[in-house]
C-alpha positions as CSV (number, residue, x, y, z in Angstrom):
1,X,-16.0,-34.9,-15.6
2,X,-15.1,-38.0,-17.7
3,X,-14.1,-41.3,-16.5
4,X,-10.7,-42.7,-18.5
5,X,-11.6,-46.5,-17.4
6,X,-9.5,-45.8,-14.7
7,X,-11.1,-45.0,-11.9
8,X,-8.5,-42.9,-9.6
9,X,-8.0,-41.1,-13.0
10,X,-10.5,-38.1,-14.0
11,X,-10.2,-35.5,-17.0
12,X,-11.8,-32.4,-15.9
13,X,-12.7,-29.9,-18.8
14,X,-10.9,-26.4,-17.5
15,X,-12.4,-22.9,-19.0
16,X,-9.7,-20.4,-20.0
17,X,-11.5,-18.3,-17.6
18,X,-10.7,-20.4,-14.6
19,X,-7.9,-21.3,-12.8
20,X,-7.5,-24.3,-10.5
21,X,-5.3,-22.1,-7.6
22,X,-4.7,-25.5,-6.0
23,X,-2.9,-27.0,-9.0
24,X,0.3,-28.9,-8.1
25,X,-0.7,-28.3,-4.3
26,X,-0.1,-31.7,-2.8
27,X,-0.3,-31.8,1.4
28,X,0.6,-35.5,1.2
29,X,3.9,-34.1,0.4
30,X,5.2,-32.3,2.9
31,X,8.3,-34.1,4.9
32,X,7.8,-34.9,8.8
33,X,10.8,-32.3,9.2
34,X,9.2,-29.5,7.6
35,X,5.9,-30.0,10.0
36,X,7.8,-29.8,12.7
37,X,9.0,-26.6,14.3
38,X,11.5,-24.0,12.8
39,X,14.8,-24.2,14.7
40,X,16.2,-21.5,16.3
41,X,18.4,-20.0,13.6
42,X,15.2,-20.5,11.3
43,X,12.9,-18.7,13.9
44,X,15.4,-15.9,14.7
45,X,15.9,-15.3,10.8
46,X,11.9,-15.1,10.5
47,X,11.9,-12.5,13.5
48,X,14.9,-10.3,11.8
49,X,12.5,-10.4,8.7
50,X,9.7,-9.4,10.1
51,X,11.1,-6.5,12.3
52,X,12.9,-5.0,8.8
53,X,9.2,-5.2,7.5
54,X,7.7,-3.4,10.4
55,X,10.8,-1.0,10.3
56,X,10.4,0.1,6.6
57,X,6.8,0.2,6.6
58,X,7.1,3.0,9.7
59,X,9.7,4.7,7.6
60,X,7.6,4.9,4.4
61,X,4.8,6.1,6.5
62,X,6.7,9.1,8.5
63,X,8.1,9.7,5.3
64,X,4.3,10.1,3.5
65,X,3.7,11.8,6.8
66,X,6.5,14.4,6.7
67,X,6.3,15.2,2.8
68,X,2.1,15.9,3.1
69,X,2.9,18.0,6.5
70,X,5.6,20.1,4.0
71,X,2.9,20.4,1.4
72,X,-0.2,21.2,3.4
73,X,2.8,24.4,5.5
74,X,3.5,25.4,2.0
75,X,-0.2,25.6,1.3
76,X,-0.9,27.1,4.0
77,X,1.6,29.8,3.3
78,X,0.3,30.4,0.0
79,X,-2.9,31.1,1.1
80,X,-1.8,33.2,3.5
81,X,-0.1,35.3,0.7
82,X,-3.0,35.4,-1.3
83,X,-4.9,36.6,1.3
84,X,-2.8,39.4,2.0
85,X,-2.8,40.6,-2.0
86,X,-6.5,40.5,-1.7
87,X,-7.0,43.1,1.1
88,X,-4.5,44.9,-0.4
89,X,-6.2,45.0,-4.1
90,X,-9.3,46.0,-1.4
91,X,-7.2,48.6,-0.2
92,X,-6.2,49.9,-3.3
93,X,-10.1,49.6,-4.4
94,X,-11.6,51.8,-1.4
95,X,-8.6,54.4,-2.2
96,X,-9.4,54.6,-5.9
97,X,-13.4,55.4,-5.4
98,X,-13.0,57.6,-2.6
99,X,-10.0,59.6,-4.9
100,X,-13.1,59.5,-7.7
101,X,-15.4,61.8,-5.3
């Protein structure tokens, strides 16, 4: 830190690596009117936000939900099927050795 002669002044030296996330952040700023509560067209407009949120966050998950229950049933099915064209290949093994005696 280097002092400019100034002494509410200060040059800090800033790595590109680094960034000051509280750059341009000034609390001394902020009006009396926007500490004080939201009104009720404010709060109600939050509250309608917030619900569409919630809403379309449930919606993408049921939708995750139902395509994953499709593709595990169709899974399921197709082992099924495999399974079924395996005994039969047994069957068809068993008939072909005892055919051979």
């Amino acid at each position: 830190m280097e002092s400019t002669g100034n002494d509410t002044a200060h040059v800090f030296a800033v790595s590109e690596d680094s960034v000051d996330i509280y750059d341009d952040l000034d609390l001394n700023n902020f009006s009396t009117s926007e500490k004080s509560s939201p009104n009720p067209s404010q709060l109600k407009e939050s509250m309608d936000l917030y619900e569409e949120i919630v809403t379309e966050e449930q919606q993408g998950r049921e939708s995750s939900y139902t395509e994953l229950k499709s593709r595990f049933q169709a899974a399921q099915h197709q082992i099924k099927e495999l399974h079924r064209r395996l005994q039969q290949m047994e069957i068809q093994v068993r008939e072909r050795s005892l055919s051979s005696f």
